[in-house]
N, C-alpha and C positions, 0 to 999 in steps of 0.2 A: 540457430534455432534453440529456443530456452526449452528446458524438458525438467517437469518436477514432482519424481514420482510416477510417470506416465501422461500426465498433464500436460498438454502445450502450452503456454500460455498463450494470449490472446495476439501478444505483438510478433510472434516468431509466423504467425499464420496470417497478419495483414499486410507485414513487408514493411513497415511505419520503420525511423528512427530507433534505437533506445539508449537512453545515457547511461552510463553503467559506473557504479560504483564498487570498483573492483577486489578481489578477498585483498584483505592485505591493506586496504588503503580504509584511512580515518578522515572523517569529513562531519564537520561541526557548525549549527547556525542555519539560516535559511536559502533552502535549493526550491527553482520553481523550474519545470521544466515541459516545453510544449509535446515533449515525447515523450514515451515509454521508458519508465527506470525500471532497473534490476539492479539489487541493490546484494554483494555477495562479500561487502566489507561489513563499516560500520558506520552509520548516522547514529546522527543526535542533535535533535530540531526540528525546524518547521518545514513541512515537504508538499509542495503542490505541485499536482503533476495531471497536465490534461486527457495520458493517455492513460496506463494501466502501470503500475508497481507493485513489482516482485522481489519478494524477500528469498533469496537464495539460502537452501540449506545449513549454508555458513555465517549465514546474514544476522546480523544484530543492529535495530532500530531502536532508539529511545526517543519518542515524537510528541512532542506537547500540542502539533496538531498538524496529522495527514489527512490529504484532502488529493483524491481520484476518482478516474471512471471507475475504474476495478482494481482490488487490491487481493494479491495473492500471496497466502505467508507458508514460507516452507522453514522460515529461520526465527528466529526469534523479534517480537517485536511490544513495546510497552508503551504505553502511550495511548494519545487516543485516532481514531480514526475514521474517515468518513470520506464514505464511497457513493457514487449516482447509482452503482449499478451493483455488485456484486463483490463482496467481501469470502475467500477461499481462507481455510485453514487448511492445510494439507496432512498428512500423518507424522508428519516432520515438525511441524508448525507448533508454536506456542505464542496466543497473544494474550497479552495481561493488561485490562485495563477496559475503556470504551472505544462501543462500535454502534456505528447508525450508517446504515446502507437498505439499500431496496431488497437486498439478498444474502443473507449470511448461510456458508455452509461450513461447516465442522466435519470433515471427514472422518473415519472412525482412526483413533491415535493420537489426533490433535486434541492439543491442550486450551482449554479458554477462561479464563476468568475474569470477571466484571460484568460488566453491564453492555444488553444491548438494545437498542431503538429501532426498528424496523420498521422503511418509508423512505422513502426517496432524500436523500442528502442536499440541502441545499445547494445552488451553484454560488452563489459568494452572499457576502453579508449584504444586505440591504442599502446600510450603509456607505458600504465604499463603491457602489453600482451610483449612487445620487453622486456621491461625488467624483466619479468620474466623467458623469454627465454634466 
């Protein structure tokens, strides 16, 4: 069970998967994964994830583009990001950069700077949906 700040996250309470990227470990380039990540090392790249990712505490992300249902930050994360549902800053949290999600919350302690777009995140580009068809 993930716990951040008193927060469950969403995947500790559905029973789903979650790939974990653990403190300690460096992981560079692009991860796509059908489960729930928690991320409590460090990224740096392109992150697609169908379930919900969590930025642990100790977590450092550099993402030139995340892409989730739900995205929860309790560590640091730079870059930009885009969630269907619900974007969390926690009191731990610091995101620098863009965000476009249906839901951004800022809890009081979290840090945010940039830009955000409020509205539902597309689910892929246009493009690569024709051509897959």
């Amino acid at each position: 069970m993930f716990r951040m700040n008193g927060w469950r996250s969403q995947s500790s309470r559905s029973g789903h998967s979650v790939s974990l990227i653990g403190e300690g470990s460096v992981l560079e380039g692009a991860f796509r994964s059908e489960a729930d990540v928690r991320i409590e090392g460090e990224f740096q790249g392109v992150l697609q994830a169908a379930g919900e990712v969590a930025v642990g505490e100790k977590g450092i992300v550099r993402s030139t583009d995340l892409r989730a249902r739900d995205v929860v930050i309790a560590g640091r994360l730079d870059g930009r990001v885009e969630a269907e549902g619900t974007v969390r800053i926690t009191p731990t949290g610091r995101l620098v950069g863009t965000v476009r999600a249906a839901t951004l919350i800022i809890e009081p302690g979290a840090v945010f700077q940039g830009q955000s777009e409020m509205g539902q995140a597309p689910q892929e580009d246009a493009s690569l949906v024709i051509a897959v068809l």
